[in-house]
N, CA, C and O of each residue as an XYZ file, in Angstrom:
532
protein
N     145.185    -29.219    186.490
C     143.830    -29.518    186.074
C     142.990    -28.251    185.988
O     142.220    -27.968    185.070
N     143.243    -27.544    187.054
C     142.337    -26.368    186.700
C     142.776    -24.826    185.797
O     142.125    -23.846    185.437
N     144.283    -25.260    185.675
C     144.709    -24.612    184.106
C     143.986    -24.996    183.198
O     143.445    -24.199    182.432
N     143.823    -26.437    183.105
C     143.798    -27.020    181.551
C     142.441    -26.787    181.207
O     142.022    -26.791    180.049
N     141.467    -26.499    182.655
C     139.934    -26.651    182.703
C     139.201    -27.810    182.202
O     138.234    -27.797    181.440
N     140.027    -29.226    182.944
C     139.848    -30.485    182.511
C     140.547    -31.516    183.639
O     141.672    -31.143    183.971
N     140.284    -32.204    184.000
C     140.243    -33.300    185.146
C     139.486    -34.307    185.465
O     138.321    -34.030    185.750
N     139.940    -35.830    185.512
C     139.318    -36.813    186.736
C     139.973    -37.389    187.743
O     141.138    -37.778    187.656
N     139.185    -37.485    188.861
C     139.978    -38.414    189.914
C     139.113    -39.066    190.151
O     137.951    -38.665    190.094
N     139.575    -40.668    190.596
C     138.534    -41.942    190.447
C     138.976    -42.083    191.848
O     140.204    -42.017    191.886
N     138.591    -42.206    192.699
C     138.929    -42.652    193.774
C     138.864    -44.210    194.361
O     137.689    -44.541    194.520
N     139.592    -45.015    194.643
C     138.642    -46.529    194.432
C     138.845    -47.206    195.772
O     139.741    -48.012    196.019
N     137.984    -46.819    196.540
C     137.200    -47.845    197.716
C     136.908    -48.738    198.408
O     137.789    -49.358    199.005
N     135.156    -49.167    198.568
C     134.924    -50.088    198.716
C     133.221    -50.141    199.399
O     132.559    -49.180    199.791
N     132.874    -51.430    199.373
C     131.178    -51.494    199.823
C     131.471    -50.985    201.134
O     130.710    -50.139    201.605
N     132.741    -51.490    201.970
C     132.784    -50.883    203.428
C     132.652    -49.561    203.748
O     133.037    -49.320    204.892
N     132.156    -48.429    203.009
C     132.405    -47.076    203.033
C     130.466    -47.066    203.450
O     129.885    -46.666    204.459
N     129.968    -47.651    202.251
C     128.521    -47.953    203.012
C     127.981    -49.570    204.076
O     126.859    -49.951    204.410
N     128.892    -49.961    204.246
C     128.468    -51.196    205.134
C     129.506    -51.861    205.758
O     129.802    -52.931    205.227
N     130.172    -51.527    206.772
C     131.431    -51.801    207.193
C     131.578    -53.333    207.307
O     130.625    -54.013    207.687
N     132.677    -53.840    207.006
C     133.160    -55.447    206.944
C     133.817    -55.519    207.876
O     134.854    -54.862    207.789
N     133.583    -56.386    209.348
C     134.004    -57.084    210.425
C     135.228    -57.156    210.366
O     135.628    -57.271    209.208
N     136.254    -57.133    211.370
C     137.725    -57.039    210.943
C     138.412    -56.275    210.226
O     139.634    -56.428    210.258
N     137.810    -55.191    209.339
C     138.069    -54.341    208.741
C     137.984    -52.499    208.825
O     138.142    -51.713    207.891
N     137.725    -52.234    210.072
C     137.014    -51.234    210.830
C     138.549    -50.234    210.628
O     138.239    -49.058    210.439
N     139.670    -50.396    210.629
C     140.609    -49.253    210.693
C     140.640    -49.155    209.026
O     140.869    -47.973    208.775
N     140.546    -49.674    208.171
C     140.293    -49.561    206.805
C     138.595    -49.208    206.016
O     138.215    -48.934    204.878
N     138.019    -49.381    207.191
C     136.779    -48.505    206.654
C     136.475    -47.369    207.095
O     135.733    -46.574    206.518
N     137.010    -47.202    208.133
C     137.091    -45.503    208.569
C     137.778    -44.977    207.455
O     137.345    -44.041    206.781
N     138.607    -45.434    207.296
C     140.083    -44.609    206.462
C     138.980    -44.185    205.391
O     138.605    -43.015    205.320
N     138.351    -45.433    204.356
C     137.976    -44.848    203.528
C     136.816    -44.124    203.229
O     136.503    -43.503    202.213
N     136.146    -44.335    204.446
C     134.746    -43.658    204.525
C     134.941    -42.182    205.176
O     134.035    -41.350    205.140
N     136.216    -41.929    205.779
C     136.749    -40.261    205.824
C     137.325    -39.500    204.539
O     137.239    -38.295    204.300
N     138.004    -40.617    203.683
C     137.756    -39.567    202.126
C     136.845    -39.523    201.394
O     136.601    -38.742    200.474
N     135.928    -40.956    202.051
C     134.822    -40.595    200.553
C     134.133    -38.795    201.133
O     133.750    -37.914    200.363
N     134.173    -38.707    202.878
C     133.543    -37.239    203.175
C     134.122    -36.518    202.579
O     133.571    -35.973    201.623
N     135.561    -36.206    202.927
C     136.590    -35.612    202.357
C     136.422    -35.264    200.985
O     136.279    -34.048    200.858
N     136.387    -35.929    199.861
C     136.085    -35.942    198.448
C     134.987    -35.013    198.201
O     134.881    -34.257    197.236
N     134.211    -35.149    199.143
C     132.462    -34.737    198.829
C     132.182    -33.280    198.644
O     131.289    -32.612    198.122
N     133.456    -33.022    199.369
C     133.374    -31.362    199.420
C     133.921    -30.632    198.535
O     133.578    -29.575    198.006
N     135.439    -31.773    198.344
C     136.105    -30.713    197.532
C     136.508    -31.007    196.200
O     137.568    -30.742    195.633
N     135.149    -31.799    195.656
C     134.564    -32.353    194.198
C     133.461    -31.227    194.256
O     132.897    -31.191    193.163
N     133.064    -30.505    194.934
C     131.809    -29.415    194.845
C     132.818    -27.788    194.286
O     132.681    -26.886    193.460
N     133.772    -28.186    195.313
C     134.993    -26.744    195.255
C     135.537    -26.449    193.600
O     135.626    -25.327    193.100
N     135.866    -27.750    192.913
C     136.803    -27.861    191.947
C     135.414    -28.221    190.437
O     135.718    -28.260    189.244
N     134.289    -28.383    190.878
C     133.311    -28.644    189.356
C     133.193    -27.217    188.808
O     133.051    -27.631    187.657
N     133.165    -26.624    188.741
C     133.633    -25.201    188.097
C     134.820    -24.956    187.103
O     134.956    -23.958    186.396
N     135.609    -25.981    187.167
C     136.673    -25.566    186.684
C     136.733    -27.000    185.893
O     137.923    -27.270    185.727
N     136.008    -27.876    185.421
C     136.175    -28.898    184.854
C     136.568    -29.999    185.031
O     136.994    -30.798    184.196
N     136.396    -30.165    186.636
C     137.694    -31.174    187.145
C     136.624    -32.101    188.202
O     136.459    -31.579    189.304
N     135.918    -33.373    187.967
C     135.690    -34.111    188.901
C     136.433    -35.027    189.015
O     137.378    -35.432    188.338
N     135.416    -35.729    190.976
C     136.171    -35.903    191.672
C     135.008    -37.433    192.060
O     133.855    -37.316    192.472
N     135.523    -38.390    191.862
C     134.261    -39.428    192.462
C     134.769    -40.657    193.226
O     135.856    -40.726    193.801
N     134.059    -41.390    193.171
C     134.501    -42.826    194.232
C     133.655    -43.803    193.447
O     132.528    -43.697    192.965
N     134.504    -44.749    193.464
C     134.263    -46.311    193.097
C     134.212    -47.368    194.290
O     135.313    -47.839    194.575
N     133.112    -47.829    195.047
C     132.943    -48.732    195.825
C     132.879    -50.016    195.415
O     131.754    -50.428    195.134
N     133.751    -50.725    195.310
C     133.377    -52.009    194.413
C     132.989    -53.229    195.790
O     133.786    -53.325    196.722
N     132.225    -53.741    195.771
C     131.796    -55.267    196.428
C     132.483    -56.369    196.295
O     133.657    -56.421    196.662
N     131.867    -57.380    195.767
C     133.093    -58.951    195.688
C     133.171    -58.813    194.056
O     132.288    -58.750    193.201
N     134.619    -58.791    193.986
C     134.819    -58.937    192.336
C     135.955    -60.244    192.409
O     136.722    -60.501    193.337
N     135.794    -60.939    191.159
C     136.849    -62.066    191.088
C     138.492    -61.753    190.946
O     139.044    -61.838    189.849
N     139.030    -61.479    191.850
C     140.452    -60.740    191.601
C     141.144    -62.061    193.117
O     140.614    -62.741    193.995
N     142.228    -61.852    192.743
C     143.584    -62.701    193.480
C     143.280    -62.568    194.720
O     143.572    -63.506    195.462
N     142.566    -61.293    195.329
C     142.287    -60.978    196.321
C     141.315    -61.593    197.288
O     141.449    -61.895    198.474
N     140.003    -61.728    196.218
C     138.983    -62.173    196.641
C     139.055    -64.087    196.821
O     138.586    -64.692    197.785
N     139.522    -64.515    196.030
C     140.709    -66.273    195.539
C     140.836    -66.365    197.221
O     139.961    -66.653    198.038
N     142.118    -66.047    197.411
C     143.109    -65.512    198.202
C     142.113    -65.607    200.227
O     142.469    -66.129    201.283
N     141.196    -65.022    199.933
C     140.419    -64.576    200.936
C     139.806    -65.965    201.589
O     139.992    -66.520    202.672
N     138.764    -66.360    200.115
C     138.217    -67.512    200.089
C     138.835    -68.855    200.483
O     138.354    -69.817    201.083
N     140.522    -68.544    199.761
C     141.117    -70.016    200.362
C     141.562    -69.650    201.922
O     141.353    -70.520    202.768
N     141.968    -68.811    202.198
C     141.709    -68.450    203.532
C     140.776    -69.089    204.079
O     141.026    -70.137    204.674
N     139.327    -68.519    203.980
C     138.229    -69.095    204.802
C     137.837    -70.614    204.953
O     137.333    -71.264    205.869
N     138.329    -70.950    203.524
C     137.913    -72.404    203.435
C     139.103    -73.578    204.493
O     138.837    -74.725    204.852
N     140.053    -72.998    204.698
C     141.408    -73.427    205.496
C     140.903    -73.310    207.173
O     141.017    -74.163    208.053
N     140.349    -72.019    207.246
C     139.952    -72.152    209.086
C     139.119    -72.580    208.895
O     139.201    -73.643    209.510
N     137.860    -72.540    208.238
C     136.941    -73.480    208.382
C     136.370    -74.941    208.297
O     135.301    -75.410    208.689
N     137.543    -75.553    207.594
C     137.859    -76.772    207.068
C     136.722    -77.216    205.668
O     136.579    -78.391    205.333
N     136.315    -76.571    205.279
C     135.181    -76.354    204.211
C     135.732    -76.027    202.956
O     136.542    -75.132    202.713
N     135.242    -76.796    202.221
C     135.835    -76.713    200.631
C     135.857    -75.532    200.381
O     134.990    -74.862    200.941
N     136.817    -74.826    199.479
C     136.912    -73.461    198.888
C     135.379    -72.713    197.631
O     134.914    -71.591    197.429
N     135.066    -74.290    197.027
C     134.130    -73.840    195.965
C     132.671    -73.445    197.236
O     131.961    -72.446    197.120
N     132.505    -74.570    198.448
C     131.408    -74.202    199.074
C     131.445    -72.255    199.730
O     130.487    -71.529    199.998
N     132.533    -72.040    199.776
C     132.769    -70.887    200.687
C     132.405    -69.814    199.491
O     131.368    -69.153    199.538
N     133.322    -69.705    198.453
C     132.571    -69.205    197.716
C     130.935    -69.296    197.050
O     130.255    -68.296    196.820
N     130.629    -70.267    196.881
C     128.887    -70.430    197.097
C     127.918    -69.484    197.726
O     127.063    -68.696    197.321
N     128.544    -70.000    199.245
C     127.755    -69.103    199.661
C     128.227    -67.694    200.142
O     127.618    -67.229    201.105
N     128.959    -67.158    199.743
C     129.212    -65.595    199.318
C     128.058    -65.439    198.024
O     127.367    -64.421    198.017
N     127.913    -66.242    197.179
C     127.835    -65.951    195.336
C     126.268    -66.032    196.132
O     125.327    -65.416    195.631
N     126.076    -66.853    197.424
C     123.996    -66.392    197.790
C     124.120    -65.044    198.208
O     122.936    -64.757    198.385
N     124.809    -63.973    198.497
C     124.412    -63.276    199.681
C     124.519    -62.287    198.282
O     123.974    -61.193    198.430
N     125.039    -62.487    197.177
C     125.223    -61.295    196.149
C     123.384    -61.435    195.093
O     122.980    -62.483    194.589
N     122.807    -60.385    195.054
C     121.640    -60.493    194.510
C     121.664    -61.088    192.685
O     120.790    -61.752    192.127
N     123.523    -60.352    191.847
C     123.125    -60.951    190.740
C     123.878    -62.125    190.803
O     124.473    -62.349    189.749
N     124.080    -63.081    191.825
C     124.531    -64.282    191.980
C     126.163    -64.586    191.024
O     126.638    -65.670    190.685
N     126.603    -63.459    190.841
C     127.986    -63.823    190.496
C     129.176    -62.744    190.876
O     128.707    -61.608    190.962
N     130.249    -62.791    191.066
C     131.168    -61.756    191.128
C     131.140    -60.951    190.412
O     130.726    -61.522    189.403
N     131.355    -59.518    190.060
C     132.213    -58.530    189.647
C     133.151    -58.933    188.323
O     133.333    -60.148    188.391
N     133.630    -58.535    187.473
C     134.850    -58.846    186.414
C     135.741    -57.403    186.952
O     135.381    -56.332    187.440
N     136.924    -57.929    186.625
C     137.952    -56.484    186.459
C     137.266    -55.720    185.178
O     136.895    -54.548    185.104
N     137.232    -56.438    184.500
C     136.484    -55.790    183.042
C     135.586    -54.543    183.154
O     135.730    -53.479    182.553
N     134.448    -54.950    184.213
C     133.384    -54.411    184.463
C     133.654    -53.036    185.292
O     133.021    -51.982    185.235
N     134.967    -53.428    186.204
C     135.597    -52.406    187.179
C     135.736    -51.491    186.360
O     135.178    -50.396    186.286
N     136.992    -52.272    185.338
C     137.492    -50.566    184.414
C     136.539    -49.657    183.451
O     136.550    -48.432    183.334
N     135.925    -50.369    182.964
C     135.152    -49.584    182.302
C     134.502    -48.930    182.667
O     134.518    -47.913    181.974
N     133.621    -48.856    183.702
C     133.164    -48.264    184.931
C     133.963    -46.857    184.966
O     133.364    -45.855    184.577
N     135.130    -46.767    185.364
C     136.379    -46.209    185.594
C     136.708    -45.295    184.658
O     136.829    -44.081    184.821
N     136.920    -46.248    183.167
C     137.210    -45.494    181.869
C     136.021    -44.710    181.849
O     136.215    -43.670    181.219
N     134.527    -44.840    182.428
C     133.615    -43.586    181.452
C     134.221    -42.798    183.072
O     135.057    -41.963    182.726
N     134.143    -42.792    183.960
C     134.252    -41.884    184.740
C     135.197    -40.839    184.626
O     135.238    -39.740    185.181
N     136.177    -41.542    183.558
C     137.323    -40.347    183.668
C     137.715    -39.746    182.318
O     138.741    -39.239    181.864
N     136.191    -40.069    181.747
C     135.562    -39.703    180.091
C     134.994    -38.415    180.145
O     134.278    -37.948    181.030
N     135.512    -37.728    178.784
C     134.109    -36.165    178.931
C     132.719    -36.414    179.231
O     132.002    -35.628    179.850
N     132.317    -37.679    178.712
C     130.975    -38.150    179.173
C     130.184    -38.154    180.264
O     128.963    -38.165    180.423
N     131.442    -38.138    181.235
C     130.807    -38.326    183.201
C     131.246    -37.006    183.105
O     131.390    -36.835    184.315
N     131.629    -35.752    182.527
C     131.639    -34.483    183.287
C     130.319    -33.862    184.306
O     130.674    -33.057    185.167
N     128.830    -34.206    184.233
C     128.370    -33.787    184.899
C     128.261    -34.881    186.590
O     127.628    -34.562    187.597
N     128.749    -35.627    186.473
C     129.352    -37.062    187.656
C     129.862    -36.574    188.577
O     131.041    -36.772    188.282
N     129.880    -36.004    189.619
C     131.098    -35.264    190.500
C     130.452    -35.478    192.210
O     129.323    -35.334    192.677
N     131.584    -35.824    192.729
C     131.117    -35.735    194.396
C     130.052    -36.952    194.714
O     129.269    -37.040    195.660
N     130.310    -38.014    193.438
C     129.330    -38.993    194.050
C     130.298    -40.449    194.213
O     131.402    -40.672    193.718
N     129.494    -41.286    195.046
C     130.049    -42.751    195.502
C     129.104    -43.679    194.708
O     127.930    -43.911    194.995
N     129.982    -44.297    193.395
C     129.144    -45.029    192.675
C     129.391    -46.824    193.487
O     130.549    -47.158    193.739
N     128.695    -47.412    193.682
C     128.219    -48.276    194.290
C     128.412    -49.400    193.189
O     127.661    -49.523    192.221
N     129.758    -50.386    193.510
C     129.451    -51.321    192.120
C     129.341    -53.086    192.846
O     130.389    -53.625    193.200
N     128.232    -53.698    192.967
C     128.366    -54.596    194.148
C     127.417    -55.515    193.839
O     127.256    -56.348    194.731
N     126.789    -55.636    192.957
C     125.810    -56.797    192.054
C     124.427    -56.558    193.425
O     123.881    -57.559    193.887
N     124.116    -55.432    193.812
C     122.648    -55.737    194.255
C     123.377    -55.992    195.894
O     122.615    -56.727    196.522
N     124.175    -55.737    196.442
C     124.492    -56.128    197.784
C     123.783    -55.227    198.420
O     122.619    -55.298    198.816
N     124.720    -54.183    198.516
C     123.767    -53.147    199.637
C     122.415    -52.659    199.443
O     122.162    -51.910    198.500
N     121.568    -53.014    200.234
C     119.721    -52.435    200.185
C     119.474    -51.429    200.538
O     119.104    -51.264    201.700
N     119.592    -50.361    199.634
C     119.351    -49.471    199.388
C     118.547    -48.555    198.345
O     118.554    -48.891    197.161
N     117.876    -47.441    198.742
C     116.844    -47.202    197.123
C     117.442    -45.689    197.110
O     116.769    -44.839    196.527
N     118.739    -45.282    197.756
C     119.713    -44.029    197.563
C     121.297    -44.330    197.122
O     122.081    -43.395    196.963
């Protein structure tokens, strides 16, 4: 990459990097020590054409998130559509994420377009985390 004087690395995450998820604490360290990690040495390598960023994604509709939900709805004895419900209240634009929305996201990041983009944690989470940084 720094032959070619051209590079992206997408790094992909999660909201737990800014708001850690319960039960999930050895996987949010992990990733909240590269997003530091990244921070520095996306500053080292922008000189040479080559960023370096992070994708935090929130609740997106993937097998995963399905998967989770029928989980919850099973210990809790609570219908699967209610469990998702009220996840879909706690999200501000009241719906999941698309993969769609993920990649493209992704595709400009690793576009000549995001060359000035580097060393940052883009936040993709419909309004979850309250924040004005």
């Amino acid at each position: 990459m720094v032959a070619q004087r051209f590079g992206r690395i997408v790094n992909i995450t999660s909201i737990s990097v800014k708001m850690p998820v319960a039960g999930l604490d050895l996987s949010s360290a992990a990733r909240a020590g590269l997003t530091a990690f990244v921070a520095g040495v996306a500053r080292s390598v922008a000189e040479h054409g080559i960023t370096i960023n992070n994708l935090l994604p929130g609740y997106f509709d993937t097998d995963r998130l399905r998967s989770g939900l029928a989980a919850a709805a099973r210990r809790s004895g609570t219908a699967e559509d209610m469990i998702a419900a009220q996840r879909l209240a706690q999200i501000p634009a009241r719906r999941f994420g698309t993969a769609a929305e993920f990649g493209q996201t992704c595709a400009f990041l690793c576009s000549v377009h995001a060359g000035y983009i580097t060393g940052q944690s883009i936040l993709m989470d419909g309004g979850v985390f309250p924040s004005t940084l």
